[in-house]
C-alpha positions as CSV (number, residue, x, y, z in Angstrom):
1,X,0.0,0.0,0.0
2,X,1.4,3.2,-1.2
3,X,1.9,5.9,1.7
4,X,2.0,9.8,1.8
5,X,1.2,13.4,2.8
6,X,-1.3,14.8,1.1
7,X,-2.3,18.5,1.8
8,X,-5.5,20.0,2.6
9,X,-6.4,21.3,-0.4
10,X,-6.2,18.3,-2.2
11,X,-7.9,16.8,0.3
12,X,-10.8,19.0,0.1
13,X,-11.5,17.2,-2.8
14,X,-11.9,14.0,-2.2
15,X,-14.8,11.7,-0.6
16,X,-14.4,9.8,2.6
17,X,-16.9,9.1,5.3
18,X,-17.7,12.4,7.9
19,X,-19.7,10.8,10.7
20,X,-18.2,12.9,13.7
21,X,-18.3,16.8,13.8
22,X,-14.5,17.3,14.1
23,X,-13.9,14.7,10.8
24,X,-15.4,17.1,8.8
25,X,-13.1,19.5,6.5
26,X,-15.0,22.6,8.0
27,X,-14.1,21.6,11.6
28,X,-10.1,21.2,10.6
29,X,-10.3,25.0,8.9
30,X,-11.8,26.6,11.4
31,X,-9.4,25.1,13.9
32,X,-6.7,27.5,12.4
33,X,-3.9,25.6,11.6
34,X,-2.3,23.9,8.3
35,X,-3.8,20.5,8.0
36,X,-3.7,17.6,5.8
37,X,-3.4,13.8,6.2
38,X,-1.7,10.7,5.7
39,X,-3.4,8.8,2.5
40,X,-3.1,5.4,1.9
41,X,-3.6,4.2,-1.5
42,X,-3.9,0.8,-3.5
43,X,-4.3,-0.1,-7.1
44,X,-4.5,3.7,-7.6
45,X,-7.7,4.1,-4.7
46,X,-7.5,6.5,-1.9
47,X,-8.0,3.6,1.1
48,X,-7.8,5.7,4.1
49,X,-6.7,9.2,5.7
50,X,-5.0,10.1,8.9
51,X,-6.1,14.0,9.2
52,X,-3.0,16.0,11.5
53,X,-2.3,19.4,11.8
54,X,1.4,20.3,9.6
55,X,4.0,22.6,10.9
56,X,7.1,23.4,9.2
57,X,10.0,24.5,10.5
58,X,12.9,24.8,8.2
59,X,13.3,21.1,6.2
60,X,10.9,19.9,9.5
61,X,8.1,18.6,8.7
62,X,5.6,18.2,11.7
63,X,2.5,16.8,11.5
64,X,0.6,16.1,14.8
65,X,-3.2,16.0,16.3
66,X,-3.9,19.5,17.4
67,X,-5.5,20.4,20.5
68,X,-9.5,20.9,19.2
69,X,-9.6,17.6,18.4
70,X,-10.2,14.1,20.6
71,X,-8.5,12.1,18.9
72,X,-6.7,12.3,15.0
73,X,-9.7,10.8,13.0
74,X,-8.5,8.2,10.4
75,X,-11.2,8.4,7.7
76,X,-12.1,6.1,5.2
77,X,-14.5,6.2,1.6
78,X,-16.7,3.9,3.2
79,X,-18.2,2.2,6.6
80,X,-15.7,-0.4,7.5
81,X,-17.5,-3.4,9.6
82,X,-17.0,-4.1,13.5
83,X,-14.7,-5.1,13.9
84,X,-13.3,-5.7,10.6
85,X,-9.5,-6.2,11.5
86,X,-9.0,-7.5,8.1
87,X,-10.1,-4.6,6.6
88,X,-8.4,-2.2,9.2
89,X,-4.8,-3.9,8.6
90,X,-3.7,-3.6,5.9
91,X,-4.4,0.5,6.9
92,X,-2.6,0.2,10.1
93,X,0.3,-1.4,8.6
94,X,1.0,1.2,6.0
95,X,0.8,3.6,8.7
96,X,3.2,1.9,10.6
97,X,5.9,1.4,8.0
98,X,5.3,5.1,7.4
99,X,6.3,6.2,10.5
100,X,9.0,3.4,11.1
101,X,11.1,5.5,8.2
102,X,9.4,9.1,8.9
103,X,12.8,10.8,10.8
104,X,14.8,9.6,8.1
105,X,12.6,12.0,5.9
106,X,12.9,14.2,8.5
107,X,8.8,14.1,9.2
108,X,7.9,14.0,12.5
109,X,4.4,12.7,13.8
110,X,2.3,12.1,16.7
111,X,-1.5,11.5,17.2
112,X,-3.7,9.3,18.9
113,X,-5.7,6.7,16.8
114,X,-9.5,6.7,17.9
115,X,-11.1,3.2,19.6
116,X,-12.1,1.2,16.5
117,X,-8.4,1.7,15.3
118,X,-6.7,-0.3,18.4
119,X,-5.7,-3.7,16.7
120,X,-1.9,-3.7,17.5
121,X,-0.8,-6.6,15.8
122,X,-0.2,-4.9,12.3
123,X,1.7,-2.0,14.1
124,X,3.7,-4.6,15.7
125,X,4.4,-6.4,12.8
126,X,5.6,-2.6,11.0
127,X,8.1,-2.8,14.0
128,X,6.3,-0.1,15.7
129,X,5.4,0.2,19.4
130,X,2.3,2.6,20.3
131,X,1.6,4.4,23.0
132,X,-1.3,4.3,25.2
133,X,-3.7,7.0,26.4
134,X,-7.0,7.3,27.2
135,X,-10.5,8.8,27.8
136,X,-13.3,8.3,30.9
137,X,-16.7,7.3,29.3
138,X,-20.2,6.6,30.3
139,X,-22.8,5.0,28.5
140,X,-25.3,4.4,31.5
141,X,-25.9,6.3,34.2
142,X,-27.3,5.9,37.5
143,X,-25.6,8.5,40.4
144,X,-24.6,7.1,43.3
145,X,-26.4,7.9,46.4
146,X,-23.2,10.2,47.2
147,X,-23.9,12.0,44.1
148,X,-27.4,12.0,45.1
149,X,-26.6,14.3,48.1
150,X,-24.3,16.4,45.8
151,X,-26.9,17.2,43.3
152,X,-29.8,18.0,46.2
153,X,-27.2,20.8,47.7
154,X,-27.6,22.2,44.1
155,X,-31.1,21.5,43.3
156,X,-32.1,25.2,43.6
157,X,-29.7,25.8,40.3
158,X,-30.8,26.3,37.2
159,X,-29.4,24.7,34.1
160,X,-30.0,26.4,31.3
161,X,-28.7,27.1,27.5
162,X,-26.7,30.3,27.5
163,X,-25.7,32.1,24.4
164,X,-21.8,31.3,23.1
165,X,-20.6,35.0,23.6
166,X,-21.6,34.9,27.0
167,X,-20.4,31.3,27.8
168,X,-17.0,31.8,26.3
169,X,-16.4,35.3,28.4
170,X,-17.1,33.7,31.6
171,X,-15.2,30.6,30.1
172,X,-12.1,32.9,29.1
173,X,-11.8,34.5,32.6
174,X,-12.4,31.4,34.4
175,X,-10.5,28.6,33.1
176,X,-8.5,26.5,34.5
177,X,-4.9,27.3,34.8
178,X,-2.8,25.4,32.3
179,X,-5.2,25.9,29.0
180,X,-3.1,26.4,26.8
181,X,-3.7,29.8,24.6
182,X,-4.1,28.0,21.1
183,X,-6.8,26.0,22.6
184,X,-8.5,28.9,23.5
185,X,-8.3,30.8,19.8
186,X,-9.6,27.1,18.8
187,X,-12.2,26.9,21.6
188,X,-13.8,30.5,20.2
189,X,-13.5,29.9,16.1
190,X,-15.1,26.3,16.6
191,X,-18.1,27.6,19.2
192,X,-19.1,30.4,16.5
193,X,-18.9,27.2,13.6
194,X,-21.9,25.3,12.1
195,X,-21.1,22.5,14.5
196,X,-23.8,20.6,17.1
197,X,-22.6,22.6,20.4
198,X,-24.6,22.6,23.7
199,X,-23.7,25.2,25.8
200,X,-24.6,25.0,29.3
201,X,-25.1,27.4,32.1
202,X,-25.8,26.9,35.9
203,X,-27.3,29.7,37.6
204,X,-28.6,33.0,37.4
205,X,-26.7,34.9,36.7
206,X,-24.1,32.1,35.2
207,X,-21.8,30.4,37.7
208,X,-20.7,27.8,35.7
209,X,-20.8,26.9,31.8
210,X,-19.6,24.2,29.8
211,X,-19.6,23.1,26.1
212,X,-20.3,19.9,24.9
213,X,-20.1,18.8,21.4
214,X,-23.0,16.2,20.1
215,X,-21.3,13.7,17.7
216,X,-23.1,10.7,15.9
217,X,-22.3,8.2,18.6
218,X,-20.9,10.0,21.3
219,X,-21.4,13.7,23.5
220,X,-17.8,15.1,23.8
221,X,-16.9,17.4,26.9
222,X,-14.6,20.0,25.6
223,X,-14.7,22.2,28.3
224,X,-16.3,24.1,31.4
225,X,-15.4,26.7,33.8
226,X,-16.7,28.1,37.3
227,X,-16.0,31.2,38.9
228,X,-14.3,31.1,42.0
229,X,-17.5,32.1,44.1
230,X,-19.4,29.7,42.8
231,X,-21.4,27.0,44.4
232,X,-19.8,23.9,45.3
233,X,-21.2,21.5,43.1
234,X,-22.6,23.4,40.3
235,X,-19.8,21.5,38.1
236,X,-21.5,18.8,39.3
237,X,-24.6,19.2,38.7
238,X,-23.8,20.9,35.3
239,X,-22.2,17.4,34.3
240,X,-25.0,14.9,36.0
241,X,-27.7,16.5,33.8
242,X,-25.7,16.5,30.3
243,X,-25.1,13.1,31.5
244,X,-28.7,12.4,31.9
245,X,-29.7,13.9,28.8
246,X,-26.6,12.3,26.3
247,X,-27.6,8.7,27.8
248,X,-30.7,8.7,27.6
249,X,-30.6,9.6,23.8
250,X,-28.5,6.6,23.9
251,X,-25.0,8.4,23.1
252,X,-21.6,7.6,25.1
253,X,-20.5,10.4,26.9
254,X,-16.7,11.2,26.8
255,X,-14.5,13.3,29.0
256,X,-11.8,13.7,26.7
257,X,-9.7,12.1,29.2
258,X,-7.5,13.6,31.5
259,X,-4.7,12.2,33.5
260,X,-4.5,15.7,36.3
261,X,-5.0,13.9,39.9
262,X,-7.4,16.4,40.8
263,X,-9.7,16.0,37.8
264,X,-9.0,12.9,37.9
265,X,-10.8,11.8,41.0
266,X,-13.8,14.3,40.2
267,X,-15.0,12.4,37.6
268,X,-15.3,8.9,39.7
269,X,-17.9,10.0,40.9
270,X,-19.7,10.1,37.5
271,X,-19.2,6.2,37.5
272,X,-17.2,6.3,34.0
273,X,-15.1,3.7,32.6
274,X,-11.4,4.4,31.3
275,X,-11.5,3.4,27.8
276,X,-7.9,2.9,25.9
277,X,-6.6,4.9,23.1
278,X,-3.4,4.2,20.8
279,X,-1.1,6.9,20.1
280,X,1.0,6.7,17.2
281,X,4.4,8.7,17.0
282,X,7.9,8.8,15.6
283,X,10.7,8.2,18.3
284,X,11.7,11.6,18.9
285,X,8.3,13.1,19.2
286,X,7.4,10.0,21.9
287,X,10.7,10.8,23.8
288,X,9.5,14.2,23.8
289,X,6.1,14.6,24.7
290,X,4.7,11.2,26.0
C-alpha cells in the first residue's frame, strides 16, 4: 500500500466518510492551523486518511493532532464493519511502515488513533510500538447515592442554554490554569462554527458553563469553567444533567480524558469507565512529549 502526505487542499477534494463533527473539512479549517493527512492508497484508490495538523520548521516537517480535536480521525471512503480487523490492517500497517522510516525524511508525527483503530498486531508487525492514552466514558448512568446528596445541595440551580458569547467570556476569565492559549483561539472559532454545540449554564446569573459537542455516537466534553465564588457542586450538577440527557438519547458520553490527579478523581464520581486509546508517533516526538 502506497503511503504519503497529502495537503489539505487536495484533500478537500476527495470523498471519505464524515460521521463525527471534528472529521469534517470545515471543523479542521476553522481550527486554524495547516492541515492535511496521511493517505493510503492501493491499485491507484485512496484507502484511508489520517487527518493532522502540519507545521514546518525549516526542512521539518511536523504533522501532529492538534489540540480541538479528541483524537486524530483516520477516515475512510466507506463504513468499514465491526470489527473488521481484516479490513483495518492492511491500513494500520502502512501507517506503521510510514512512520517506522518518517525521521529519516525528517517528518515527525504524533497523534492518537480513535477506539475502533486499536488492533496492535499490524503496528507490531511494522516494528512499531504505540503508545497508550485514554479517555473516561459513560454509556449508563445511575448516580450514586453520594452523588445524590451532591446534586440536592444544588437542586435550587438552574441549568439552562446560554448564548456562546456569554459562555466563552465567563469561560475565558475562568478557566482552569494550564489551558493552553491556542486552545483557546480554537475553543472561540469552533463555538461560533456550524457544528452541534450545547452550551450550558448553571445559575442565574451564570456560575458555571460548559460546552459539549454532540457527535453521531458519542457527547464530547470540551470544556467548562466556574467562577471562583461559585457554588460547590454546580460542576457537578452541570455534568450529571448532560449526563442524563446524552444517555438517555443513547450516546456515550466522553471526558476527553484527562490524567490531572485532581480532575482525575472528580470524575469517579460520574461512574465512567477508562477506555484505551493508541497513540502513534515517531521516536523523537514519543521521547519528547509522551
Amino acid at each position: 500500500m502506497k503511503t504519503y502526505w497529502l495537503p489539505s487542499t487536495d484533500l478537500k477534494a476527495c470523498n471519505f466518510l464524515h460521521k463525527e463533527p471534528f472529521e469534517r473539512w470545515e471543523w479542521w479549517e476553522a481550527v486554524g492551523e495547516p492541515w492535511g493527512g496521511i493517505a493510503c492508497e492501493a491499485e491507484g484508490q485512496l484507502q484511508a486518511v489520517w487527518l493532522l495538523a502540519e507545521r514546518r520548521v525549516g526542512p521539518l516537517r511536523l504533522w501532529r493532532m492538534p489540540l480541538a480535536v479528541p483524537y486524530a480521525p483516520l477516515l475512510t471512503p466507506h463504513l468499514l464493519p465491526q470489527p473488521g480487523y481484516a479490513k483495518r490492517a492492511p491500513i494500520l500497517q502502512a501507517l506503521g511502515n510510514f512512520l517506522r522510516k518518517a525521521e529519516w525524511r525528517l517528518q515527525l508525527i504524533a497523534g492518537t488513533l480513535s477506539p475502533v483503530w486499536g488492533y496492535l498486531p499490524p503496528l507490531y508487525q511494522a516494528g512499531v510500538r504505540p503508545g497508550v492514552t485514554g479517555s473516561f466514558v459513560v454509556q449508563t448512568f445511575t448516580p450514586s447515592s453520594a452523588l445524590r446528596r451532591k446534586l440536592r445541595q444544588a437542586e435550587g440551580l438552574p441549568v439552562w442554554p446560554i448564548e456562546p458569547a456569554r459562555a466563552l467570556s465567563l469561560w475565558q476569565a475562568n478557566a482552569p490554569r494550564g489551558i493552553r492559549p491556542r486552545f483557546r483561539r480554537q475553543l472561540e472559532n469552533l463555538v461560533y462554527g456550524p457544528f452541534p454545540w450545547e452550551i450550558l449554564a448553571v445559575g442565574d446569573p451564570p456560575q458555571a458553563v460548559g460546552f459539549f459537542l454532540w457527535g453521531h455516537h458519542r457527547v464530547w466534553y470540551f470544556a467548562s469553567a466556574h467562577r471562583p465564588d461559585s457554588h460547590p457542586q454546580a460542576v457537578t450538577k452541570l455534568l450529571a444533567t448532560i449526563l442524563t440527557k446524552s444517555t438517555q438519547a443513547g450516546k456515550t458520553f466522553d471526558f476527553m480524558g484527562s490524567v490531572l490527579p485532581t480532575i482525575e478523581r472528580f470524575f469517579y464520581q460520574f461512574g465512567p469507565t477508562w477506555e484505551y486509546r493508541l497513540v502513534l508517533s515517531t521516536p523523537l516526538l514519543r521521547w519528547l512529549y509522551f
